[in-house]
N, C-alpha and C positions, 0 to 999 in steps of 0.2 A: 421418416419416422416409423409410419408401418413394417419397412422392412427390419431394422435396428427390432422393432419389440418381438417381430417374427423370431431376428434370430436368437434373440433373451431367450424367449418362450421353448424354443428348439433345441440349445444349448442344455437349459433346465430339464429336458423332457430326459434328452441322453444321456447326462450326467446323471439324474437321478434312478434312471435305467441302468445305467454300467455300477453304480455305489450301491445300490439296494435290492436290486430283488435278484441275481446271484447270490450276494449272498446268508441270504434268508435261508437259501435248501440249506439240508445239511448232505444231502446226499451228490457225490461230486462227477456223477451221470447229467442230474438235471442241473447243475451248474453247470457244466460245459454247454449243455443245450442252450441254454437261458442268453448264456454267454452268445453261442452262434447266433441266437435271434434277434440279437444288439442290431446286426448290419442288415436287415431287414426293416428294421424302424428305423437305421440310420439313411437307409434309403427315402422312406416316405417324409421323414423330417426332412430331411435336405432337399426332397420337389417341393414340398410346401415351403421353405425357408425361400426357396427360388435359388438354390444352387445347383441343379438340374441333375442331381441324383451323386453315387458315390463316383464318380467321378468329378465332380464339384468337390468334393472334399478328397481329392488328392488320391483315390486309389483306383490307377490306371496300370496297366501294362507297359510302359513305352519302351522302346530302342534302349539298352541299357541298364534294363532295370537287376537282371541276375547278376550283372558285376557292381552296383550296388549294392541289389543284396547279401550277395556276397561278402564286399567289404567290411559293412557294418556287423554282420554274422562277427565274422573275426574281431573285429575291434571291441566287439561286448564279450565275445566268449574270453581275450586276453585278459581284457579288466576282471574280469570274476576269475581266472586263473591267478591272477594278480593277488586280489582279493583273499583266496583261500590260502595260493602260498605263503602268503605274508601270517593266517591264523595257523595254515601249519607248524611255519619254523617259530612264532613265537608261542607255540604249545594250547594256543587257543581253542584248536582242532585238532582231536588224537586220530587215528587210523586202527580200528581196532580189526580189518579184515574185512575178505570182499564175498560178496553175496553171488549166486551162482544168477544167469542170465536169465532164467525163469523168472525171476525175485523180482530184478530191477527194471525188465522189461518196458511194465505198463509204467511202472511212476516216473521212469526217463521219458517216454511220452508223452506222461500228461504232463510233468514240465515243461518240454521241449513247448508242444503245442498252446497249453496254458499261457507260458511266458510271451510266446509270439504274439496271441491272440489279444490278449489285455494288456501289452505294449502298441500294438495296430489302434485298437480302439481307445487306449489314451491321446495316443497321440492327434485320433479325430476329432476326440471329445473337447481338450485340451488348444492344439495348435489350431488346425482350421476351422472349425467356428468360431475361434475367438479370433482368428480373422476378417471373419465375416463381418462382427461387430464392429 
């Protein structure tokens, strides 16, 4: 029973960490920071939960992990190519002209990284501690 309310209590701690206080900033500096300091408290919840740190909740290095990475990379970047082609040809999404590589630079980063980042830490939040449970 102790561990079960541990992991309630741990669950609640992260989830209300990754929902709430990113995004409070408005400024999207210290939301990326806020964001990185997620798996830092994901660490110390997960020794106190007794799942012996972020490797207890599934993010290891092992034998194979770049050709899964890999994979899945592809399989979500098709679906959102999917996705757009399908609002192109149905005129949902116009194309009014492309923006020089200065422009786009940083905000294809903070996507890129953004999306990674708060797709990782759902899925911590989300899938392995509610396994724990």
């Amino acid at each position: 029973m102790k561990y079960i309310l541990k992991g309630i209590i741990g669950f609640i701690i992260l989830d209300l960490y990754f929902k709430l206080v990113p995004v409070q900033l408005g400024n999207p500096y210290l939301q990326f920071i806020t964001t990185l300091l997620f798996f830092p408290l994901a660490y110390l919840v997960s020794k106190w939960v007794g799942l012996g740190g972020l490797k207890g909740l599934g993010i290891l290095f092992h034998q194979g992990w770049k050709k899964n990475f890999s994979l899945s990379f592809i399989i979500g970047f098709s679906f959102w190519m999917l996705m757009f082609g399908i609002q192109f040809f149905t005129g949902d999404l116009v194309y009014d002209g492309a923006k020089g590589l200065g422009e786009i630079l940083m905000p294809v980063l903070e996507v890129f990284v953004g999306y990674f980042v708060g797709s990782l830490i759902n899925d911590i939040v989300v899938i392995k501690l509610s396994l724990f449970l």
